[in-house]
C-alpha positions as CSV (number, residue, x, y, z in Angstrom):
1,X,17.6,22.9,-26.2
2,X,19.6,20.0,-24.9
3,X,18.5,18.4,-21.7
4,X,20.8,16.3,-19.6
5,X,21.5,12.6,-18.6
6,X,20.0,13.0,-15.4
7,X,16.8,14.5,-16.5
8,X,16.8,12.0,-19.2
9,X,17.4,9.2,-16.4
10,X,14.3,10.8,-14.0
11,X,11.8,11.0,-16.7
12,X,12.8,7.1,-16.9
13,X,12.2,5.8,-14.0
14,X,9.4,8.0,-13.2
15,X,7.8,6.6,-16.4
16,X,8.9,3.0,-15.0
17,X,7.4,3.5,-11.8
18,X,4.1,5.1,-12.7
19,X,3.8,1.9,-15.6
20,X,4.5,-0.3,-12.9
21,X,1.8,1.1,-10.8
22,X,-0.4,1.0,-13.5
23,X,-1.0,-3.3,-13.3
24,X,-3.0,-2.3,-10.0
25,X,-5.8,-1.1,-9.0
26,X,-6.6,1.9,-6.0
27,X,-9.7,3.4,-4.8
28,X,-11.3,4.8,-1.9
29,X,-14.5,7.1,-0.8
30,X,-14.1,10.5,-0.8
31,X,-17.3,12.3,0.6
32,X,-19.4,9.5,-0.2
33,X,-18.5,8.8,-3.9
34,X,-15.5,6.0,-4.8
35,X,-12.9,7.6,-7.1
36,X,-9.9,5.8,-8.4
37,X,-6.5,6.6,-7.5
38,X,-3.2,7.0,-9.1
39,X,0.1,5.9,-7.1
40,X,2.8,8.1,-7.4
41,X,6.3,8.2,-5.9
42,X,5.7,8.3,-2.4
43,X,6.2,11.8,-1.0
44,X,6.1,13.5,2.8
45,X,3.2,15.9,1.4
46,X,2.4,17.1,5.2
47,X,5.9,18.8,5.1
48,X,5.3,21.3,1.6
49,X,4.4,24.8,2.2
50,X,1.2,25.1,0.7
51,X,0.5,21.6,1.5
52,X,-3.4,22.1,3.2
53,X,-5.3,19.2,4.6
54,X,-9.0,18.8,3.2
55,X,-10.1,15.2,4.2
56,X,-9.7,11.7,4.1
57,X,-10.5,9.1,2.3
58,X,-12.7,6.0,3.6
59,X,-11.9,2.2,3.0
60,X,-9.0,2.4,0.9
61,X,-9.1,-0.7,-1.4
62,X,-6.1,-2.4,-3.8
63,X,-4.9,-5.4,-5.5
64,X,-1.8,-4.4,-4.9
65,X,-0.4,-6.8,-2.3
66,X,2.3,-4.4,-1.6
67,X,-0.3,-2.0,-0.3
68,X,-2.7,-4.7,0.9
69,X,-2.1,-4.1,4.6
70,X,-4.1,-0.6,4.2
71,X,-7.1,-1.9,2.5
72,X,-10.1,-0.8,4.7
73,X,-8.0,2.3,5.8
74,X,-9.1,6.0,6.1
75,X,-6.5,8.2,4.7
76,X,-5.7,11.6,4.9
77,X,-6.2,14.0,1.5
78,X,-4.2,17.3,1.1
79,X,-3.8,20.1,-1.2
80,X,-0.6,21.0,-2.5
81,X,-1.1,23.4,-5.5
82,X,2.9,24.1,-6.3
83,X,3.7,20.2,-6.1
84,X,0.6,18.9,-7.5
85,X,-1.9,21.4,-9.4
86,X,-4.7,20.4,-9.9
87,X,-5.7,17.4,-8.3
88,X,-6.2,16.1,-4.7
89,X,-3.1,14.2,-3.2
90,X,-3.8,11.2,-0.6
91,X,-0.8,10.7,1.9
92,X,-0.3,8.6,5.1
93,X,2.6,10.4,6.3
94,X,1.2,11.8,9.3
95,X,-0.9,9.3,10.8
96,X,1.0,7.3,13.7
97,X,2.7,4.2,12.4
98,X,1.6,2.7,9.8
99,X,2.4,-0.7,7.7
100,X,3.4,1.3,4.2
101,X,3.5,5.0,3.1
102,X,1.6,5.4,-0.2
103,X,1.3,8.8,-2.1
104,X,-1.9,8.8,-4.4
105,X,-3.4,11.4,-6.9
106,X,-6.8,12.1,-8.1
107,X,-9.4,14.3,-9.0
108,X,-13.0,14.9,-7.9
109,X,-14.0,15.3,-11.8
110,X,-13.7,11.5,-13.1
111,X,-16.9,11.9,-15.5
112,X,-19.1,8.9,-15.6
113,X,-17.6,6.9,-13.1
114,X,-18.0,9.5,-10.4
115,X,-21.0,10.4,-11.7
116,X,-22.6,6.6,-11.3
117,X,-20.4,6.5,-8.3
118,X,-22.4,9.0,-6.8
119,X,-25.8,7.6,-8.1
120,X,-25.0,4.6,-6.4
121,X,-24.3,5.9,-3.3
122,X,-27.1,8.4,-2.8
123,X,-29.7,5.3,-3.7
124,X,-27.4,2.7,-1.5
125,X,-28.1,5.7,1.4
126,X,-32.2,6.7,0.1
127,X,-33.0,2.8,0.2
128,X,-31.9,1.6,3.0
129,X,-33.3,4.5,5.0
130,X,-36.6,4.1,3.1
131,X,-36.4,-0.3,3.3
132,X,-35.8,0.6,7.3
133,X,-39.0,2.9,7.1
134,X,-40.8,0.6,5.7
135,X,-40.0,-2.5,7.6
136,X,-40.9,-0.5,10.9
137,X,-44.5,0.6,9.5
138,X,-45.1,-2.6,8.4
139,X,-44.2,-4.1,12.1
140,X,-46.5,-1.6,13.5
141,X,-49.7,-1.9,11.1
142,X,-49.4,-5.2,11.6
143,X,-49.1,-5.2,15.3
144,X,-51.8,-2.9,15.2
145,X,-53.9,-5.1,13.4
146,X,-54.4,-7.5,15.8
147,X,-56.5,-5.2,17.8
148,X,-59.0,-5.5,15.2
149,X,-61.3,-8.0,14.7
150,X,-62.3,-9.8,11.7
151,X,-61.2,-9.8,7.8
152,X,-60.3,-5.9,8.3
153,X,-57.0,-7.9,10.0
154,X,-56.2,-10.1,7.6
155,X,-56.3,-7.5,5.0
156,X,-54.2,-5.3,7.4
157,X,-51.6,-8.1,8.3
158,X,-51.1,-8.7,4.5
159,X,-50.3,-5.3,3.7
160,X,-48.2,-5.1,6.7
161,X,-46.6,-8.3,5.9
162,X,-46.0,-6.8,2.2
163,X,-44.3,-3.6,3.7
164,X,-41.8,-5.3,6.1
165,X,-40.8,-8.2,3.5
166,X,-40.1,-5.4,1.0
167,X,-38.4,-3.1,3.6
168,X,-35.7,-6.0,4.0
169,X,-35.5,-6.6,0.4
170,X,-34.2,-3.2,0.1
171,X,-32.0,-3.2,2.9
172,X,-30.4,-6.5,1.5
173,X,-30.3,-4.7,-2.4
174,X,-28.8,-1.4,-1.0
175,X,-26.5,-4.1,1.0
176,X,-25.6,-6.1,-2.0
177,X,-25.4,-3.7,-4.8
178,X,-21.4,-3.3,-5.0
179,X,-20.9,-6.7,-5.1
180,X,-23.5,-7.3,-7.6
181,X,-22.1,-5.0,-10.0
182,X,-18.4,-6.2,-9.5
183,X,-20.0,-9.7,-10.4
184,X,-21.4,-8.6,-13.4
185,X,-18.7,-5.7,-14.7
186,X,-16.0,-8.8,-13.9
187,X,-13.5,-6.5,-12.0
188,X,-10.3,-7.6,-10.8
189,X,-11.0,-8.3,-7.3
190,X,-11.2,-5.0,-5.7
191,X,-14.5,-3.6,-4.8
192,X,-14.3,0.2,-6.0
193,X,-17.8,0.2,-7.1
């Protein structure tokens, strides 16, 4: 089979494009967990056929300074099944003005990075629910303590003290966390994780 000059030209740029993309980095939340993106040719993905929308996705983050301007952005996320099978396609098209149109794939299956994605943000949501628990118990045994008299008090008060120092140490941890592992996995300056 002999294929043609221009298909031969739009697998080249397409392959151009997409290895130019590749240098930098996209993510955003998608019901809760962070899953990285792939940029593709930017397409009006609101105007296919089957093209369905299914949700958005939450602080948009990239290196890319091109793309910069959206970082912090929700986004809409669309099925399109003809166009692209298979995966989950984010698209700005349709939402007022905005700086830069950006078309991005991905899919919801990423193995062990949406799997720890998802670990970190069910604890991030468990501890600081349970640290804000925990600091309000403590504020009330202890102000309830002080209707007591004696050493019962200051064993009371101690405890409490205990409970509300460790209710904001989990707050600050649950806080903290995605920066603490881009410290320590040395990523390049986008906070995915």
């Amino acid at each position: 089979m002999r294929v043609g000059k221009p298909a031969l030209i739009a697998v080249l740029v397409i392959s151009i494009t997409i290895t130019t993309y590749a240098q930098y980095v996209y993510c955003g939340s998608y019901n809760g967990p962070i899953y990285d993106l792939t940029r593709v040719p930017n397409k009006n993905v609101e105007q296919f056929p089957d093209a369905t929308l299914v949700g958005q996705i939450t602080n948009f983050n990239t290196n890319d300074p091109y793309m910069a301007c959206l970082n912090g952005e929700t986004i809409n996320v669309w099925t399109a099944p003809s166009e692209f099978p298979g995966v989950l396609v984010m698209h700005n098209g349709n939402q007022n003005s905005q700086c830069v149109y950006v078309t991005a794939i991905f899919t919801t299956n990423q193995g062990i990075v949406s799997t720890l994605s998802a670990i970190l943000y069910d604890a991030q949501q468990i501890i600081s629910i349970l640290g804000l628990m925990l600091a309000i118990l403590g504020g009330a045994i202890y102000g309830g303590a002080t209707l007591i008299p004696g050493q019962t008090r200051g064993t009371l008060q101690a405890y409490a003290m205990g409970l509300i120092v460790g209710g904001f140490a989990g707050i600050i941890v649950s806080i903290l966390s995605p920066y603490i592992l881009q410290l320590i996995s040395g990523s390049s300056g986008v906070l995915c994780y």
